[in-house]
N, C-alpha and C positions, 0 to 999 in steps of 0.2 A: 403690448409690452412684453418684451423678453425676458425669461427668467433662465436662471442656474439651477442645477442639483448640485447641493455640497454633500461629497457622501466620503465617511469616514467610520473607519472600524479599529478598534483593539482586541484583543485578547483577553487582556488582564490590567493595567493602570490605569486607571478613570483619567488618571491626570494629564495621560500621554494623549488620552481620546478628545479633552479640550483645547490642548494644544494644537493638535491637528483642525480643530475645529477651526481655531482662530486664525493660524496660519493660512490656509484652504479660503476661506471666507474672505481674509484679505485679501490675498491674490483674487480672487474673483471679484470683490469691489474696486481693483483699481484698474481690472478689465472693464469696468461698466455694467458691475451688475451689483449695483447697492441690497445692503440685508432687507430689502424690503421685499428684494427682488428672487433672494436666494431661498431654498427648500432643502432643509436640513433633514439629512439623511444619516443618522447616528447609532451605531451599535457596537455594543459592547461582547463578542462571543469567541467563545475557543478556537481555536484554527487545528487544534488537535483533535478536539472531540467531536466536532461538527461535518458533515459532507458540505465539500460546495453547496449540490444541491438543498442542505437541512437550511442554511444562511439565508437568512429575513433579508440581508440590505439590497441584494442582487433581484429578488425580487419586486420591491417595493418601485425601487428605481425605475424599473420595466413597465411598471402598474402607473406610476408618473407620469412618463414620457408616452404611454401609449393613452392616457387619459387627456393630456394634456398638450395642445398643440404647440404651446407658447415658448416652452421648455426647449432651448437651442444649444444647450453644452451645459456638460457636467464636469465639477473639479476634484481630482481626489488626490490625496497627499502623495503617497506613493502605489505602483502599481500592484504593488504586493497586498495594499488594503483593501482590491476592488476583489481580488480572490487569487488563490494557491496553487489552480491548474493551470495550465497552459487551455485544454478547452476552453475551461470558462471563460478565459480572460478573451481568447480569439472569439468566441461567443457574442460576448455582450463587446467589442471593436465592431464586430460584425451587425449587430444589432444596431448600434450608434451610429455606423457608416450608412446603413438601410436606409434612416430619415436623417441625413446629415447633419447630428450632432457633435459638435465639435468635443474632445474629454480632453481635459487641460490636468498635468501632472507640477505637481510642486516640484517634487525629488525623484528621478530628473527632471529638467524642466523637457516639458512634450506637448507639443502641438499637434495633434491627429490629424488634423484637417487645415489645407492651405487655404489663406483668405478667401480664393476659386471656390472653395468645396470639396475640392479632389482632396487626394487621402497623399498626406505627404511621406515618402517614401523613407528619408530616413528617419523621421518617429517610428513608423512602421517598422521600421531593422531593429532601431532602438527599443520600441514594443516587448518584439519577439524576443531580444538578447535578454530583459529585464524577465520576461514570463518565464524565460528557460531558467534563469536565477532564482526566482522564487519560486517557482513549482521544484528544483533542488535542493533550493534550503528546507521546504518544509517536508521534504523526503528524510533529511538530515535530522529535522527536530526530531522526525516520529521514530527512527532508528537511533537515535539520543534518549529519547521518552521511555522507549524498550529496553534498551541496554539498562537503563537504569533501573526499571522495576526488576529487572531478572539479578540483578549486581545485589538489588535489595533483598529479591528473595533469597538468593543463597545465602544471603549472610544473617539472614531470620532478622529483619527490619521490615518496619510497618509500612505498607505499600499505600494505605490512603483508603478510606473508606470507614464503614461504623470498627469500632475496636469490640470485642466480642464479650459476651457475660462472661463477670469473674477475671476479666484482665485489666492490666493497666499498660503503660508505654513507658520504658525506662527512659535513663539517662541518652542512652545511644540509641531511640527510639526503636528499642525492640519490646514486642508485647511479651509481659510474665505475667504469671499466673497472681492473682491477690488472695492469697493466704485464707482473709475472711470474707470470702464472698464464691470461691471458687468452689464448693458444694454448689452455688444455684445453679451452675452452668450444669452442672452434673445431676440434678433433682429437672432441669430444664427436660436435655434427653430420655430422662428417666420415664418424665410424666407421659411426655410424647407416644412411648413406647407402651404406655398403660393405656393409650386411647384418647388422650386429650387432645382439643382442635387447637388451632392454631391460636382463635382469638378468646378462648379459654386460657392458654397459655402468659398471652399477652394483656389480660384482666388479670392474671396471678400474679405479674412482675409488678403492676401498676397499684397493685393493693401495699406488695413493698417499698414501692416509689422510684421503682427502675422503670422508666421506658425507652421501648422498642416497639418500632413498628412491627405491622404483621409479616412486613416483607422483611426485614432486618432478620427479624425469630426465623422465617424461611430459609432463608440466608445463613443463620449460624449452624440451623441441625445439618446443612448439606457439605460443611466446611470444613475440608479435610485436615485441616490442620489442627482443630481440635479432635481426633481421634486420640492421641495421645494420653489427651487428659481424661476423655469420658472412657477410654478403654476400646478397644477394638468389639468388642462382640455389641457393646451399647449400641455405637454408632452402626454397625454395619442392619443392628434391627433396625433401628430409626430411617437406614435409606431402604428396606423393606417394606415399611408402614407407610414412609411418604409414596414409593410407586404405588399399595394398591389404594391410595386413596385418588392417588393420580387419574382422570378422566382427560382424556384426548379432547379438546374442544376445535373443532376445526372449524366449524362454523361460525364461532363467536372471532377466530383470530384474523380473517379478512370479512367480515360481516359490512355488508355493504354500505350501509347508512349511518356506520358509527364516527360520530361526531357531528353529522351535518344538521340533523334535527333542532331544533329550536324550542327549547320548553318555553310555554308560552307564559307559564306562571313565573319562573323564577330568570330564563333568560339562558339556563345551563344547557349543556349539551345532553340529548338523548345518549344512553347506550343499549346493548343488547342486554339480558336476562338469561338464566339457565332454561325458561320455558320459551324463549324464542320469540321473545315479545319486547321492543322500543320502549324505554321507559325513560327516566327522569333519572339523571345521576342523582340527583339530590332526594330521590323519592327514596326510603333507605330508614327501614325499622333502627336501625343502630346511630342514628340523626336526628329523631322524633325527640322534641322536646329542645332541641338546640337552635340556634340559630342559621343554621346550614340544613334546614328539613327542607322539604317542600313539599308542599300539601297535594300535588298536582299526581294524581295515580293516573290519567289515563293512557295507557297502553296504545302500541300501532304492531300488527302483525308483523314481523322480521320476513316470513316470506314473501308476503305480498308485496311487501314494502322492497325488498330488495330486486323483488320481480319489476318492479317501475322503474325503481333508479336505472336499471341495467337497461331496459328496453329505452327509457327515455336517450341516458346519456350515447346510446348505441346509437340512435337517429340521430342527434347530435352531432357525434362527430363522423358519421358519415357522411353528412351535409356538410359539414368543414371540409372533409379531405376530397369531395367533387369540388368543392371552391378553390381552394388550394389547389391539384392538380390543374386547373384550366388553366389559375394563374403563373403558376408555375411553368406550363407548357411553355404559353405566350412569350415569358419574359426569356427560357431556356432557348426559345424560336428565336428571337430578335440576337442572343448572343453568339448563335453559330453561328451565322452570318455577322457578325463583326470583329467576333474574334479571330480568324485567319487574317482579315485586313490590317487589324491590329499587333497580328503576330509577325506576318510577312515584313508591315513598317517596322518594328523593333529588330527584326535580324537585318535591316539593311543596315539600320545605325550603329548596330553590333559592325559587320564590316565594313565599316568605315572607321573604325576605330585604328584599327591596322593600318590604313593610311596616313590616319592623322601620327599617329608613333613614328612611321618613318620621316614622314614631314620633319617633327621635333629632333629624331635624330638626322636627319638631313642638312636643319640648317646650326645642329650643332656642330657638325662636322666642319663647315661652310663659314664657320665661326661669326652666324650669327646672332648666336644666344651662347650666353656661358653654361657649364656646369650646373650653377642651382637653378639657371632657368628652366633647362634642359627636364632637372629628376621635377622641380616644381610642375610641368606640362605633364611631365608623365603620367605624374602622382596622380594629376586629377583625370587623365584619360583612363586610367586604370580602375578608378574610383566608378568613374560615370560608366566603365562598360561593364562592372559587378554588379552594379545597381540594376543594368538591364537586362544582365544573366538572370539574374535573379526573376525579377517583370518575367522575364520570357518564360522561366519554367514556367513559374505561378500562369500564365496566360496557356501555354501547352497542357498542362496538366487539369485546368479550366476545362478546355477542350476535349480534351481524353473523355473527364467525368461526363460531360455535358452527351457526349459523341453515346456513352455507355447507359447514362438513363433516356435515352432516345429510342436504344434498339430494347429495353424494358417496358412490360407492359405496364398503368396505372390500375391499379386495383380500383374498381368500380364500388360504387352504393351496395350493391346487392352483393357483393363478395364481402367486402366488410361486415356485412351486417349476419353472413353467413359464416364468418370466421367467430363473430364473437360465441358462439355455442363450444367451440373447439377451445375458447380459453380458458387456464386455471383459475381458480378462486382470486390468488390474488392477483393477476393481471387483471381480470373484471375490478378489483376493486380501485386498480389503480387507474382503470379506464373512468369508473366512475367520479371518483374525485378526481380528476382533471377536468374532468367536462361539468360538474356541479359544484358549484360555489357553497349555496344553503339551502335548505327545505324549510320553511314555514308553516306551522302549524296551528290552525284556527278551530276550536273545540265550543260546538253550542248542544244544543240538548239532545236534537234529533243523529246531529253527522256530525263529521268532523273531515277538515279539508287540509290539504298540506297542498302548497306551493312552490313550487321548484324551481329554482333561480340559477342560472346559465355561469362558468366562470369567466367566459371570454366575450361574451353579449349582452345583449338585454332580450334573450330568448326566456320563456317562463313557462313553464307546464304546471296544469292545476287537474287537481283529483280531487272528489269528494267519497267517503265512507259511508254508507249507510244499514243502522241494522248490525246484526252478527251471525254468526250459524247461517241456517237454514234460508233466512231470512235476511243475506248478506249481498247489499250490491256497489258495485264501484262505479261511478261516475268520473268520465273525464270531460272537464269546462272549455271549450275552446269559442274563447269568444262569447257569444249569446247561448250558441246551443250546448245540449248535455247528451255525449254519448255515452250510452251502457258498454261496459268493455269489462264485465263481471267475469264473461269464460272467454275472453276473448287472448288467443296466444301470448305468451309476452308479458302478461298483466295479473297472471294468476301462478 
C-alpha cells in the first residue's frame, strides 16, 4: 500500500498551519492517497529564529522515507514551507529524486517527477525560480527584523524580551522607570555587589513576590541600559564581581555525552556536574521535596564516559565513510562513462536547432506559414534549446566535478580515525551526536552498564562498570564474550 507525507509548516497562525493541512491533504486524496493513507507532518516554528538545520519537520520526513519503503511522494503547500534556503531545498529534491519520490506542490502547482520517474524539467526551472524567491524573501524579512529592532532602539522602545526590576512599558511602548518600585532594582545591584549569589538574590525578590529567573537577574545586572539608573560606578562594580566569579568551563560546554544519557529512574536527560561526573538533571538539592526530584544519585565518570562515546562513534563513522566511498566510487565509475554520451547526444540536438529556425524561416519566406505561425515555431524552438543549455551545463559541470573527485584521494579508515585526535572539542562533539542516537543505562548493585544505540543503524555498543578507584574495571560485551579494555587506548 502506498502512502503520502503531508508536511506542512508556519511561523506563527495555528489557523493558517490547518489550513494548509486541509488543503495539502485534499489534493493528495484526490491523487489517490486517502487520510488513512497519508503521514501528517506538522510544525509550528519560526523561520526567523531557527536554522534550517535547527527545523524538526526536514528531518522527520527524512527518518520517514528512510524508515519506510512504502512512502512514494510527499505533498507540501508551498515550496517556501519545506525550507528558506536554496541548499536545503536542492537537498532534500536531491534526496526525493535518490529513491524516486514524487513532492507534489499546491501553490504552484509542481509535479517533480514525470509519470516515467525522470525528473520533469520545467518543475525543476520552476523549482529553482521559486527557491531563489523564498531564500530572498526571507533575506528581506531578517533585514526587516533588524531594521526594526535598531529603529526601536534608537527611539528608546521595548525590543521584546523580560522588562526589567522597577520598570514598566508606557503608552508608546517605551520602558520608564516606576517611581515605587525603582529602589529594588537599585537595592538588586546593590546587594550583588555586597557578595550575594545570584540564587539568593532571586529568593529575596520571591519573598516580595516579584519573580525572576536566575537567568533574567543575570541578564539584568549585565544591562547596559540600566546604568543610568543604578549609577555608573554601581554597575561598573557589579560587571567586576560578575568576571571574578566567572570560571571558564570549557569542558562542560561541548562535554560529550550531554544529553544522550538516559536516566533510568525518571527518564530525564543526564548532564555534566562541576566535578566531572554524569548525573541526573533532576537529581538537584534545590528539587528535593518537589515533584520534579529524582531520587536516582548515581553518577558515570565524564572522562571515561566521553572517552567511549568518542572512540565508539570514531569506528562508527569510519565504517560508514569506507561504505560510502566504495559506493560512491562505483556509482561516480558508471557516470563517467555515460555522461559524455549523454552530453555528446544533447549538443547534437542543441545543433539542430539552428536548422530547424532556418526551416521556419524558410518556409515563412516561401509563404508557407504566416507570421504567428512563424514566431509560434520559433517561440518553442527557443524554448526547447534553453532547456537544453541549461541540461548541458548541469551535465558538463556534472562532469568537471566527477572528473575532479577522481584525481582526489578517499580518505581511508585509518586516516580518519587518525584525524579525530587533531579535532577540537566541539567537532568531536559534533562527531559524536551524529553517529549516537542514545546511551542506556542499567544500574544493579555490583555494576552498572550503558548501552549505546547507533543514529543511522541498528549498530549497538555495550559496556559494563565495575567497582571504583583502585579497584575499577570496564568491560566491553560483544556478543557472549566480555573483553577487559580497563587501560586499553581510547577507553580510558
Amino acid at each position: 500500500m502506498k502512502k503520502a507525507i503531508i508536511f506542512t509548516r508556519v511561523s506563527s497562525d495555528r489557523q493558517h498551519l490547518e489550513e494548509q493541512e486541509s488543503r495539502t491533504s485534499a489534493l493528495a486524496a484526490s491523487e489517490g492517497y486517502p487520510p488513512e493513507q497519508q503521514i501528517l507532518i506538522s510544525y509550528k516554528e519560526s523561520a526567523l529564529r531557527l536554522s534550517e538545520e535547527a527545523r524538526m519537520g526536514i528531518s522527520d520526513l527524512k527518518e520517514y522515507i528512510s524508515k519506510d519503503s512504502e512512502i512514494n511522494a510527499v505533498y507540501g503547500f508551498e515550496i517556501s514551507r519545506l525550507a528558506r534556503s536554496q541548499k536545503t531545498l536542492f537537498n532534500l529534491r536531491d534526496f526525493l529524486l535518490e529513491r524516486h519520490i514524487q513532492l507534489r506542490i499546491v501553490e504552484p502547482d509542481i509535479h517533480m517527477l514525470n509519470p516515467d520517474g525522470t525528473l520533469n524539467e520545467m518543475a525543476n526551472m520552476a523549482f529553482s525560480m521559486f527557491a531563489m524567491m523564498a531564500e530572498q524573501e526571507m533575506r528581506l524579512k531578517k533585514e526587516r527584523f533588524r531594521n526594526g529592532r535598531e529603529r526601536n532602539r534608537k527611539l528608546g522602545r521595548f525590543n521584546g524580551g523580560h522588562i526589567p526590576l522597577g520598570f514598566r512599558l508606557n503608552e508608546e511602548n517605551i520602558l520608564v522607570p516606576k517611581e515605587d518600585s525603582v529602589h529594588l532594582l537599585i537595592g538588586l545591584f546593590s546587594r550583588y555587589r555586597d557578595g550575594w549569589s545570584i540564587v539568593r538574590l532571586r529568593q529575596w525578590l520571591d519573598s516580595l513576590g516579584i519573580h525572576y529567573s536566575a537567568q533574567n537577574i543575570k541578564l539584568m545586572l549585565s544591562r547596559e541600559s540600566l546604568r543610568a539608573v543604578v549609577g555608573d560606578e554601581a554597575f561598573d562594580e557589579c560587571q567586576k564581581v560578575k568576571k571574578s566569579r566567572y570560571k571558564e568551563r570549557k569542558y562542560r560546554k561541548f562535554s560529550l555525552c550531554e544529553g544522550l544519557i538516559g536516566c533510568p529512574e525518571c527518564g530525564r536527560a543526564y548532564t555534566i556536574r562541576s566535578n566531572h561526573v554524569y548525573n541526573c538533571v533532576y537529581h538537584d538539592c534545590q528539587r528535593k521535596g518537589t515533584d520534579l526530584y529524582c531520587p536516582n544519585s548515581v553518577g558515570l565518570s565524564a572522562r571515561r564516559m566521553d572517552a567511549i562515546v568518542l572512540t565508539t562513534a570514531s569506528l562508527w563513522k569510519s565504517l560508514d565513510l569506507v561504505e560510502d566511498a566504495e559506493e560512491l566510487r562505483k556509482d561516480n565509475e558508471k557516470k563517467r562513462v555515460l555522461l559524455p554520451i549523454k552530453i555528446q547526444a544533447l549538443s547534437e540536438k542543441i545543433e539542430k536547432c539552428a536548422e530547424r529556425k532556418s526551416r521556419v524561416a524558410e518556409n515563412y519566406e516561401e509563404g508557407i506559414i504566416n507570421r504567428v505561425k512563424r514566431d509560434d515555431k520559433l517561440s518553442k524552438i527557443r524554448t526547447d534549446e534553453m532547456q537544453m543549455q541549461i541540461e548541458l551545463a548541469r551535465l558538463q559541470n556534472e562532469l568537471s566535478r566527477l572528473s575532479g573527485e577522481a584525481r582526489s584521494p578517499i580518505i581511508t579508515q585509518a586516516e580518519f580515525l587518525e584525524s579525530v585526535s587533531n579535532m577540537s572539542q566541539e567537532e568531536k562533539y559534533w562527531l559524536v551526536h551524529g553517529a549516537i542516537n542514545s546511551i542506556e543505562l542499567e544500574i544493579s548493585g555490583e555494576f552498572k552498564t550503558v548501552t549505546i544505540y547507533s543514529s543511522n543503524s541498528e549498530r549497538t555498543a555495550k559496556f559494563r562498570f565495575y567497582g571504583q578507584a583502585r579497584h575499577f574495571r570496564l568491560i566491553q560485551l560483544i556478543d557472549d564474550a566480555e573483553i577487559d579494555v580497563t587501560n586499553v587506548p581510547g577507553y580510558k
